[in-house]
Residue frames relative to the residue before (quaternion, step in Angstrom):
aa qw qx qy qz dx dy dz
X 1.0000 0.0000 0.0000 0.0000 0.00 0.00 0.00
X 0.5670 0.7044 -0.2848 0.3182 3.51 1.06 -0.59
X 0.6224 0.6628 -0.0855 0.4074 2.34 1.64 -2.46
X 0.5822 0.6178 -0.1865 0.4944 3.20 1.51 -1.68
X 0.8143 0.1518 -0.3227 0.4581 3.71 -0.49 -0.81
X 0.4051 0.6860 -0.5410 0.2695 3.91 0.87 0.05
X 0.6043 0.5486 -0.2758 0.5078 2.81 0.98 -2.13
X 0.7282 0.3529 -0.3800 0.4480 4.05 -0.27 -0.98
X 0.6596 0.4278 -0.5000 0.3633 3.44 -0.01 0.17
X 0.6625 0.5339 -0.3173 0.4188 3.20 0.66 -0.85
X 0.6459 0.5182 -0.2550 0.4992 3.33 1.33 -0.94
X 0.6878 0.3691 -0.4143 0.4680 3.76 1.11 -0.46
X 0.6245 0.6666 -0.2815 0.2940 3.32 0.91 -0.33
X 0.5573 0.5090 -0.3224 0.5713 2.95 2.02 -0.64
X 0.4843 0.5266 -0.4597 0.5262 3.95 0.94 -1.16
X 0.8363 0.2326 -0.3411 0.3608 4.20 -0.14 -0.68
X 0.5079 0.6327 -0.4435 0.3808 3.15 0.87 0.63
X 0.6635 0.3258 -0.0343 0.6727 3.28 1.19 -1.73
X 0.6722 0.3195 -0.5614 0.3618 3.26 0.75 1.06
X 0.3215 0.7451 -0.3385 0.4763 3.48 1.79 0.38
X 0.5276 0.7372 -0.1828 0.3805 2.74 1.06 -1.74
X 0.8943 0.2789 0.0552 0.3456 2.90 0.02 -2.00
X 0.3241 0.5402 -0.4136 0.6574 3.55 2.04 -0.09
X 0.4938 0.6279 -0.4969 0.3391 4.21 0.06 -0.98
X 0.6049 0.7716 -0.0019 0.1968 1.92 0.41 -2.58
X 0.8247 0.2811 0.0127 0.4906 3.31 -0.25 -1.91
X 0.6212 0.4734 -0.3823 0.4938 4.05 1.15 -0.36
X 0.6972 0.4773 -0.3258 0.4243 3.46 1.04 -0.92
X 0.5405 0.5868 -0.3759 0.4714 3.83 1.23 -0.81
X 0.7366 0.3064 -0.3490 0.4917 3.65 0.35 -1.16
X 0.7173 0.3263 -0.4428 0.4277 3.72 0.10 -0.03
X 0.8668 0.1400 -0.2967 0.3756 3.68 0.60 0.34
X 0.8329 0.2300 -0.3086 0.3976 3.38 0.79 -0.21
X 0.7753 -0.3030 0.3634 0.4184 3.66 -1.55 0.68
X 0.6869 -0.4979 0.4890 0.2028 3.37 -1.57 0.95
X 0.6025 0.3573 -0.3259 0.6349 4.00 0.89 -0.70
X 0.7002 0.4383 -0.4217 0.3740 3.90 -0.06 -0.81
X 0.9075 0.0637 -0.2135 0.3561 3.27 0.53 -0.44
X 0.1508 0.5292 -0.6668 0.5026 3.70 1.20 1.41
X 0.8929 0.1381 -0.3070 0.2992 3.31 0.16 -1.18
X 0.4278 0.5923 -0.4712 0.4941 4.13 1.14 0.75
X 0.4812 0.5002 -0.4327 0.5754 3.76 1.51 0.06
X 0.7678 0.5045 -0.2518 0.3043 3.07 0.03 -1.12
X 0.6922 0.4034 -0.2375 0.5494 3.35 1.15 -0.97
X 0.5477 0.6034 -0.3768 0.4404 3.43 1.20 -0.15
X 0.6195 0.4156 -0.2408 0.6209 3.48 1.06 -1.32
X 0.6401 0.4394 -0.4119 0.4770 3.93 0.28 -0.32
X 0.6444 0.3962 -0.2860 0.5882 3.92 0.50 -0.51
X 0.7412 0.4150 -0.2661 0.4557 3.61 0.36 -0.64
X 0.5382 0.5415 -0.2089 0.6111 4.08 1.55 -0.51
X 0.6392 0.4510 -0.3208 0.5339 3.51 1.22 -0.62
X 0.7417 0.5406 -0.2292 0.3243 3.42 1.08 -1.07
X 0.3546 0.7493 -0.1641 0.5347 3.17 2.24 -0.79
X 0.7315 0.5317 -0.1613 0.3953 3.02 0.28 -1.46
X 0.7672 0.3245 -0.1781 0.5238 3.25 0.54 -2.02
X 0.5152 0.6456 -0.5023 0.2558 3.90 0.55 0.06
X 0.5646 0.7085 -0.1392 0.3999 2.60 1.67 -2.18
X 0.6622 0.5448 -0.2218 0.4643 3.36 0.75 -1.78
X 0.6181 0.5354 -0.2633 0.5118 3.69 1.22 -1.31
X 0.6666 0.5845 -0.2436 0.3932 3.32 0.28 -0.89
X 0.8702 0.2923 -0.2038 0.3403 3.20 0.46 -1.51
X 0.5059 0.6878 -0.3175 0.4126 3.58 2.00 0.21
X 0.5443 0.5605 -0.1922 0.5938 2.92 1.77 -1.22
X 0.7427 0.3208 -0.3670 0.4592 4.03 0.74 -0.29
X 0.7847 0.4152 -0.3442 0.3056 3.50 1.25 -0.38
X 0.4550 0.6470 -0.3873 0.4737 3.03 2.10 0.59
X 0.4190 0.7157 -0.2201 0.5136 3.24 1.70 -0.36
X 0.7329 0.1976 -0.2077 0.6169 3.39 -0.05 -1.55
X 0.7491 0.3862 -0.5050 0.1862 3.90 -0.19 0.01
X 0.6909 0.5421 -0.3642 0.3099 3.25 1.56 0.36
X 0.3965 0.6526 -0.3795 0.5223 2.59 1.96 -0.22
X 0.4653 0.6397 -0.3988 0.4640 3.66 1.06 -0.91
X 0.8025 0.3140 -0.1503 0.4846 3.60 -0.11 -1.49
X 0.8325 0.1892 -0.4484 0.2646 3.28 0.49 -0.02
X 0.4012 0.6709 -0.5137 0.3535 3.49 1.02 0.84
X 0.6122 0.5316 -0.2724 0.5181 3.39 1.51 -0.68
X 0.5544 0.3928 -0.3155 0.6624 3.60 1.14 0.00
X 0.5960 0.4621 -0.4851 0.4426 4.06 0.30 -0.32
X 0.6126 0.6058 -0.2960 0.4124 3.75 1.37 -1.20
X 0.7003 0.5248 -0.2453 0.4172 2.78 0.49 -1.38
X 0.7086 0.4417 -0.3030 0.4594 3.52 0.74 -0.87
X 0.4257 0.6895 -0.4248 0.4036 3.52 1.14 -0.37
X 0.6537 0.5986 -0.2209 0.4068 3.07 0.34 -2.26
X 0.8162 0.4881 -0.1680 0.2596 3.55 0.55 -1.31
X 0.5325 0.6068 -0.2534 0.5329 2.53 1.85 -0.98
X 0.6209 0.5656 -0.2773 0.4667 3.65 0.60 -1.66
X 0.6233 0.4846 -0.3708 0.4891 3.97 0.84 -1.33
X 0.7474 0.5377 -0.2719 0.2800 3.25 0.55 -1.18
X 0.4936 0.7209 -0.2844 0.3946 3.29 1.55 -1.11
X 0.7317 0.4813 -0.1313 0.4644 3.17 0.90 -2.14
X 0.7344 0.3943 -0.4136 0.3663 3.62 0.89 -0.22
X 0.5171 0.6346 -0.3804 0.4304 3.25 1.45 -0.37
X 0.5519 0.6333 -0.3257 0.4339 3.34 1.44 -1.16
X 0.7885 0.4064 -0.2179 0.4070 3.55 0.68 -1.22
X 0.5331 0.4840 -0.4438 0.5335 3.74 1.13 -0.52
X 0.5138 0.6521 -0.4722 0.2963 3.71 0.48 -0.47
X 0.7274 0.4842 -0.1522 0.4617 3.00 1.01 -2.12
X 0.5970 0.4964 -0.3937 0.4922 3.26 1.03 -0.78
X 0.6809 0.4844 -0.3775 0.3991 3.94 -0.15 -0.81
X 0.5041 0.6863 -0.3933 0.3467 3.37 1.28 -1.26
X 0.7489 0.6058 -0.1278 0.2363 2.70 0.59 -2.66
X 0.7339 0.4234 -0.1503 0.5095 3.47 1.23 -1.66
X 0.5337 0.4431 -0.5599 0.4531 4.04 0.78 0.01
X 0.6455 0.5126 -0.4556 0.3361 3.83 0.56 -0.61
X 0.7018 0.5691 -0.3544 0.2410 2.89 1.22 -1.10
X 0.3536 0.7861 -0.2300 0.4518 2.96 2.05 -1.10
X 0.8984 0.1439 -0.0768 0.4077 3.53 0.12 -1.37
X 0.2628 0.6049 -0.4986 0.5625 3.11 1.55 0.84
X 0.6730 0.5395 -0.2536 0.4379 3.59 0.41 -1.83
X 0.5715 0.7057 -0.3012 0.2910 3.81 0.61 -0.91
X 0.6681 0.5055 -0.0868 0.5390 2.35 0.91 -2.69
X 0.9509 -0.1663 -0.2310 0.1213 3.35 0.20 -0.42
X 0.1582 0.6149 -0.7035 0.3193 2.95 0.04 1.85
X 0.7166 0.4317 -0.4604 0.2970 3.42 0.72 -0.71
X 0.4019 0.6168 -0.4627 0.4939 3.77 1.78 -0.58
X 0.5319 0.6973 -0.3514 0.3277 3.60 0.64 -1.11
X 0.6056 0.6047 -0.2254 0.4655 3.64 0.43 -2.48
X 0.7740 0.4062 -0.2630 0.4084 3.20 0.22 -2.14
X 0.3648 0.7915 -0.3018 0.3865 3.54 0.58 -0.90
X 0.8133 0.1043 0.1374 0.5558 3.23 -0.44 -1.95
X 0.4760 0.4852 -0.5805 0.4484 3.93 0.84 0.29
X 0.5167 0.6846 -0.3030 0.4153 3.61 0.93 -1.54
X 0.7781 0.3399 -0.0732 0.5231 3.23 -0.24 -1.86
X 0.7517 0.3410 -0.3773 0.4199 4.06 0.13 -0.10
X 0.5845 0.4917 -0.3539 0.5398 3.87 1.52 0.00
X 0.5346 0.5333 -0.4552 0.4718 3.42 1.18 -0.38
X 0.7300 0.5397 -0.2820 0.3103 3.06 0.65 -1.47
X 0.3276 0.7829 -0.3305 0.4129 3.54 1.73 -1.34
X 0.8755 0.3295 -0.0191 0.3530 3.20 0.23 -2.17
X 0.3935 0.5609 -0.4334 0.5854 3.50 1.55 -0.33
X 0.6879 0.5811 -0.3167 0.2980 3.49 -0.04 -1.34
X 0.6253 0.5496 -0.1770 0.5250 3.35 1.13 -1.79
X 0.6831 0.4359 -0.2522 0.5290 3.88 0.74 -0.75
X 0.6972 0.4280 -0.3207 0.4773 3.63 0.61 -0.61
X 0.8465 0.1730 -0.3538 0.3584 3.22 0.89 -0.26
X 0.3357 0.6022 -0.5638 0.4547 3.53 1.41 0.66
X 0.5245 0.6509 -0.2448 0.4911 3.07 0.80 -0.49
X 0.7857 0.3945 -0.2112 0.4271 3.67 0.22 -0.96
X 0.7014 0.5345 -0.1732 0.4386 2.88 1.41 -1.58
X 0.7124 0.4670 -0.3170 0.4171 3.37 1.59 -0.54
X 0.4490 0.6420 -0.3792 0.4924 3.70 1.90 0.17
X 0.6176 0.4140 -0.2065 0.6360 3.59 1.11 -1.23
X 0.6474 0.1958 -0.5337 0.5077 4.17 0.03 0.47
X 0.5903 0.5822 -0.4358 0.3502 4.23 0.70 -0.56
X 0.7475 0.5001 -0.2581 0.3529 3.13 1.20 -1.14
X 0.6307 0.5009 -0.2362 0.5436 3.02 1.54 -1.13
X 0.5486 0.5056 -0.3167 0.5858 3.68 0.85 0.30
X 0.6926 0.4333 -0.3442 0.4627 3.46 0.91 -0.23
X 0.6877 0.5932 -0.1834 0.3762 2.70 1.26 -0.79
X 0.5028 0.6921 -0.1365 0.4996 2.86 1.29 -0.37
X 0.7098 0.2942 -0.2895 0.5708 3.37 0.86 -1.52
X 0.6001 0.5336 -0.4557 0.3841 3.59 0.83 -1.01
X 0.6365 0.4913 -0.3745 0.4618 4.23 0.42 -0.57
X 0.8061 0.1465 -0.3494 0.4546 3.54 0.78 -0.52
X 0.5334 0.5303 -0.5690 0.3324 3.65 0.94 0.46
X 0.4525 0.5408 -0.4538 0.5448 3.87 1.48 -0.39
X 0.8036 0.2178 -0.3338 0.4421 4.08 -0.11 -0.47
X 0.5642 0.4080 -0.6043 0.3874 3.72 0.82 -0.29
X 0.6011 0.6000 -0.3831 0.3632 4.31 1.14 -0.95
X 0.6228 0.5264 -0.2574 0.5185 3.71 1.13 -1.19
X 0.6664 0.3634 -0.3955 0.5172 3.85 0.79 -0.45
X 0.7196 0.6344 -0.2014 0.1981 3.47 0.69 -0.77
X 0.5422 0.5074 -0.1723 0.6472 2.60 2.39 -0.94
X 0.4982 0.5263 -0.4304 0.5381 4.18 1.16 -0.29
X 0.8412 0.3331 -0.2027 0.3747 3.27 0.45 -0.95
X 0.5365 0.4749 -0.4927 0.4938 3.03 1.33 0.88
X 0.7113 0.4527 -0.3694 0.3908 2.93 0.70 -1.13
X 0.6432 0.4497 -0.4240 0.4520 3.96 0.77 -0.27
C-alpha cells in the first residue's frame, strides 16, 4: 500500500508537471503560432498526455492488483494462524484439564498413603504388642518348663531315694 500511494505521487507529480508543461506550452503557441498550429499542438498535446493517463492508470491498476493479492495471501495466512492459535488454545485448554485431573489424583494419592502410614503404624504397634505377649508368654513357658523340670528331677531323686530306702 505504501508502494501504492508512492507510485501515485510520483504519477501526480508528473500530471503537474506536464501540466505546466502544457500551460508553457499554450502561452508560447498563442503568442507565436497560427490558430491551426496550435488547435492542432493541443491536440497532440492532449493525445500524448491521454497516453500518459492511460499508462499510469494501466500502472496503477497492476500495482493495486498486485496489492490486493497480497493482501489476499496474507489474510489467508492471518486465518490460518488463527485456526492455530484457536487449535492451540483448545490444547492448552485440555492439558489444563488434564494437569487439573492428575493434582487430584495426586492429592487423592497422598490422602491415601498417609491413611495408609497410619494404617501400618496401627497394625505394626499392635503387632509390637502381640510380639511383647508372645514372648512374655514364651518366656513364661520356658520358666514353667524349667520349673517342671525341676520338680520332675527332684521328684525322680526324692522316688530313687525312696525306693533305696525301701529296698534297704
Amino acid at each position: 500500500i505504501a508502494e501504492d500511494q508512492e507510485t501515485i505521487l510520483n504519477k501526480e507529480k508528473s500530471i503537474l508537471s506536464l501540466q505546466s508543461l502544457v500551460q508553457e506550452k499554450n502561452e508560447l503557441i498563442n503568442s507565436e503560432i497560427s490558430k491551426q498550429e496550435m488547435e492542432k499542438q493541443f491536440i497532440k498535446t492532449i493525445d500524448e498526455k491521454n497516453v500518459e493517463i492511460s499508462n499510469i492508470r494501466n500502472e496503477l491498476k497492476l500495482d493495486v492488483t498486485k496489492t490486493e493479492s497480497k493482501l489476499s495471501v496474507l489474510i489467508d495466512e492471518l486465518e490460518e494462524e488463527k485456526h492455530i492459535t484457536i487449535q492451540r488454545d483448545c490444547e492448552i485448554e485440555e492439558f489444563k484439564r488434564k494437569l487439573e485431573s492428575q493434582i487430584e489424583l495426586t492429592k487423592t494419592h497422598k490422602a491415601l498413603k498417609m491413611k495408609c502410614d497410619e494404617l501400618m503404624k496401627e497394625e505394626s504397634d499392635k503387632l509390637l504388642v502381640i510380639n511383647e505377649k508372645e514372648k512374655a508368654q514364651e518366656e513364661n513357658l520356658i520358666e514353667l518348663q524349667s520349673q517342671l523340670e525341676d520338680r520332675d528331677t527332684l521328684l525322680k531323686k526324692s522316688f530313687h531315694e525312696n525306693v533305696q530306702l525301701q529296698k534297704e
